[in-house]
C-alpha positions as CSV (number, residue, x, y, z in Angstrom):
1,X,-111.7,-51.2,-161.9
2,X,-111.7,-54.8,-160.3
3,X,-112.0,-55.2,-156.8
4,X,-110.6,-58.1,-154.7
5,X,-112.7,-59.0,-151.5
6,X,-110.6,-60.8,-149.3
7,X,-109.9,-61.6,-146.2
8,X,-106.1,-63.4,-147.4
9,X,-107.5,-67.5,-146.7
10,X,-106.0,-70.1,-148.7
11,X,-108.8,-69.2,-152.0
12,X,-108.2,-65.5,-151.7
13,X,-104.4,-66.2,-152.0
14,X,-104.5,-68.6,-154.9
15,X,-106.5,-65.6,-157.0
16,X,-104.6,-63.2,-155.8
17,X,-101.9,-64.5,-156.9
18,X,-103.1,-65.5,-160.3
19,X,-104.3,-62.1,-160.7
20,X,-100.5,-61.2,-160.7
21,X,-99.3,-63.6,-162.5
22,X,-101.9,-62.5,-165.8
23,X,-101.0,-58.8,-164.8
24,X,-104.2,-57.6,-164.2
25,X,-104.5,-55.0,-162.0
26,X,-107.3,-54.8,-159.2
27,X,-107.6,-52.8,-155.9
28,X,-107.5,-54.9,-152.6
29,X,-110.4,-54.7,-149.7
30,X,-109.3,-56.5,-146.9
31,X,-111.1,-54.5,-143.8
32,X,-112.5,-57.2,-141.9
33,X,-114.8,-55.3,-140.3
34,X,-115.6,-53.1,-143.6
35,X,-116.5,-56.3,-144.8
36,X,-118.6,-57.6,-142.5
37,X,-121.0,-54.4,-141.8
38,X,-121.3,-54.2,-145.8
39,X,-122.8,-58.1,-146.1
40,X,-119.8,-59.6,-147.6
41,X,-119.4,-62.8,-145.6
42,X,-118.0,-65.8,-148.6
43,X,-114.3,-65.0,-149.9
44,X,-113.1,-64.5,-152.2
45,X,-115.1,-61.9,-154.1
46,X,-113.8,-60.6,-157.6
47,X,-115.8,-57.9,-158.8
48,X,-114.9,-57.3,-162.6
49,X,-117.4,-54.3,-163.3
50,X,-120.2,-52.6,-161.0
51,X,-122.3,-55.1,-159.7
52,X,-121.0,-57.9,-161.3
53,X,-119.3,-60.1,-158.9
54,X,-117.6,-63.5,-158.7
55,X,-117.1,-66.5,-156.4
56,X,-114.0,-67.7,-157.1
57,X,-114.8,-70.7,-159.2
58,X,-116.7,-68.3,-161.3
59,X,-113.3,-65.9,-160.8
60,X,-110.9,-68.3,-161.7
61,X,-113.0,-69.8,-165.0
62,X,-113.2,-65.5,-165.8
63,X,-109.5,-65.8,-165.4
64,X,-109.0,-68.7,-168.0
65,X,-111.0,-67.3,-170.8
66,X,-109.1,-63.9,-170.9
């Protein structure tokens, strides 16, 4: 399952929306305070696996190469 951490700024919009362009499907977390008490504090996050999680240069470079 991949997990989008966002909190819908410009960067969380742009991979969101390249997400559904390539027609990948992912889950949205977009509690604010959720967010904040579980130490997520950079957006956006793109989790591809458990544990593994990407900034979104790193997202958008995972993005290209699929």
């Amino acid at each position: 399952m991949i997990t989008l951490y966002t909190i819908h700024c410009p960067q969380c919009n742009v991979l969101r929306k390249k997400l559904d362009t390539a027609g990948i499907s992912y889950q949205m977390i977009d509690d604010q305070k959720w967010l904040s008490e579980n130490g997520y504090d950079k957006f956006p996050i793109l989790e591809i696996e458990e544990g593994n999680q990407l900034n979104f240069s790193q997202a958008i470079k995972w993005l290209k190469e699929r």
